[in-house]
N, C-alpha and C positions, 0 to 999 in steps of 0.2 A: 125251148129249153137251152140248156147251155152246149156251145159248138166245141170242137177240139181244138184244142192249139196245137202247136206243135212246138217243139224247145228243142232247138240245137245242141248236139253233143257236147261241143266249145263252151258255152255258157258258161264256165268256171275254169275254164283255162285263165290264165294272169294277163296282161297287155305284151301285145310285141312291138318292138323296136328293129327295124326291118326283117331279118329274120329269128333273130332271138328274143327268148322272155325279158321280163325285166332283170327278175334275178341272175340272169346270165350276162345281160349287156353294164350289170353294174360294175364287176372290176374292170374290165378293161375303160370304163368311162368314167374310174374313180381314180385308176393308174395312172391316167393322159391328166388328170388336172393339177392329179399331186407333181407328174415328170414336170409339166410346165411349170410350176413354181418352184420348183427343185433343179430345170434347166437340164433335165434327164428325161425327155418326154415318153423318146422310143424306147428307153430301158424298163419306163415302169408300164407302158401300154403292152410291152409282151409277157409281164411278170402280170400283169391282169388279166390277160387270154390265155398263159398255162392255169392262171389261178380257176377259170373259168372251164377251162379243159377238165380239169381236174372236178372241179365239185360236177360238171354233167356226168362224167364218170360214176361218182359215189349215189347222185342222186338218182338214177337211172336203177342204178342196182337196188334200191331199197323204197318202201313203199309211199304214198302221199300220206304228207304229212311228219314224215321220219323227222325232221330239223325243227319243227318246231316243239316235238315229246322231246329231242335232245336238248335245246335250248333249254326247255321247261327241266327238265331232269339237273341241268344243272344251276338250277335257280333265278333264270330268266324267264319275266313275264312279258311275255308277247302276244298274248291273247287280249289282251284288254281288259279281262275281266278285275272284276274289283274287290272279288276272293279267289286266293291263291292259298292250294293246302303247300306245307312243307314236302316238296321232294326227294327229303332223303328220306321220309317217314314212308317203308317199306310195306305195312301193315297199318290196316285203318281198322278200327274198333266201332261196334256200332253207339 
């Protein structure tokens, strides 16, 4: 018959970059390329690690998936799909 597997908690956690997700290691790794070309490196690699401070903050308090219904709420499609209803349309009719 068929055996048990077993499937790790993590299985849908996102990728880490030594100890942070990706979502988190993207400003300060988008700060340092912009300071570099801008000749500001340390000024904007710290303004990436409050920015990062900050969204763990928000993201913590609120539940999976919150950013992407806000996204979507404000007429960003990040889902992929290839029907998107209008978001400001409050009430759906059948």
């Amino acid at each position: 018959m068929s055996e048990l597997i077993n499937v790790p908690n993590t299985i849908d956690n996102p990728p880490y970059i030594l100890r942070w997700s990706v979502d988190e290691a993207a400003p300060p790794l988008i700060g340092l390329c912009v300071g570099i070309m801008m000749g500001k490196a340390f000024i904007c690699t710290v303004i990436g690690l409050l920015l990062t401070k900050v969204y763990r903050k928000y993201r913590d308090g609120n539940p999976d998936g919150f950013f992407m219904h806000a996204l979507y709420n404000f007429g960003l499609d990040v889902s992929g799909s290839r029907v998107m209803l209008n978001p400001y349309v409050k009430r759906l009719l059948p």
